[in-house]
C-alpha positions in Angstrom: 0.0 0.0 0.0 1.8 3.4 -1.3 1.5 6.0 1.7 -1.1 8.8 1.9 -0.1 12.4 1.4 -2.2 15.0 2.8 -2.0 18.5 0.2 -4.7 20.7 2.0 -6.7 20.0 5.4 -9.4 22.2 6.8 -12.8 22.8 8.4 -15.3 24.6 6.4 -18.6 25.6 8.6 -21.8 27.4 6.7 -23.7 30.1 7.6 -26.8 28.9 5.9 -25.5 30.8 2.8 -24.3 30.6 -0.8 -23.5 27.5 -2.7 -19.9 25.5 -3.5 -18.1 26.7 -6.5 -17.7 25.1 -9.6 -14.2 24.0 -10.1 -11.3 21.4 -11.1 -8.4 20.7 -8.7 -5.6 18.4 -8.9 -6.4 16.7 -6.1 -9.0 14.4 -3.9 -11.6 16.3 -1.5 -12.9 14.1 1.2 -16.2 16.2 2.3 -17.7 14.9 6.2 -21.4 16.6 6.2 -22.2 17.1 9.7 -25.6 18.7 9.5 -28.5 19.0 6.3 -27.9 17.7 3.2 -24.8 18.6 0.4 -26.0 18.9 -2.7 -23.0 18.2 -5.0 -21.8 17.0 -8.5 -18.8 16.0 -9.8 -18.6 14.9 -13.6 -22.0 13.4 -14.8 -23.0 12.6 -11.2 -25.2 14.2 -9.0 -25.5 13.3 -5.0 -27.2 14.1 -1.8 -25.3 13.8 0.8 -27.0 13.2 4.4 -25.7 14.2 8.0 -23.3 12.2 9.2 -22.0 10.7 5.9 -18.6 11.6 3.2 -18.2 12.2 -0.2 -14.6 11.9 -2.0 -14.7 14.0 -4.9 -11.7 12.8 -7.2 -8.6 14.8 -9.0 -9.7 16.5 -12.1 -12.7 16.2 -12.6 -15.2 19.1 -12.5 -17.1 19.5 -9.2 -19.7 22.1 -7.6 -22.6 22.8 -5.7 -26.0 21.8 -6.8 -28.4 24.2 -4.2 -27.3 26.6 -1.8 -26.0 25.5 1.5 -29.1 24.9 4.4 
């Protein structure tokens, strides 16, 4: 098993407002929803991601928000 590197870390708390930004980065995004639902795509996908659950977004590929944060 190759080790892990860790690029970015960080918390990222919303105040009920705006939406994630469409973008492509080089690198994965593990997302940890700890209350409402993420609305999110990434490529052809859509999800709905619950409290208490993760999504892994992958390197390059496009990503963004699908509703406002709530």
């Amino acid at each position: 098993m190759e080790p892990v590197e860790f690029i970015h870390a960080g918390r990222f708390v919303s105040r009920g407002r705006g939406r994630h930004g469409i973008r492509i980065i080089d690198s994965y995004e593990l997302i940890f929803v700890q209350s409402g639902t993420l609305e999110m795509f990434e490529a052809e996908r859509n999800y709905a991601v619950p409290a208490g659950s993760f999504l892994l977004l992958h390197p390059g590929l496009r990503h963004g928000g699908l509703s406002a944060y709530g």
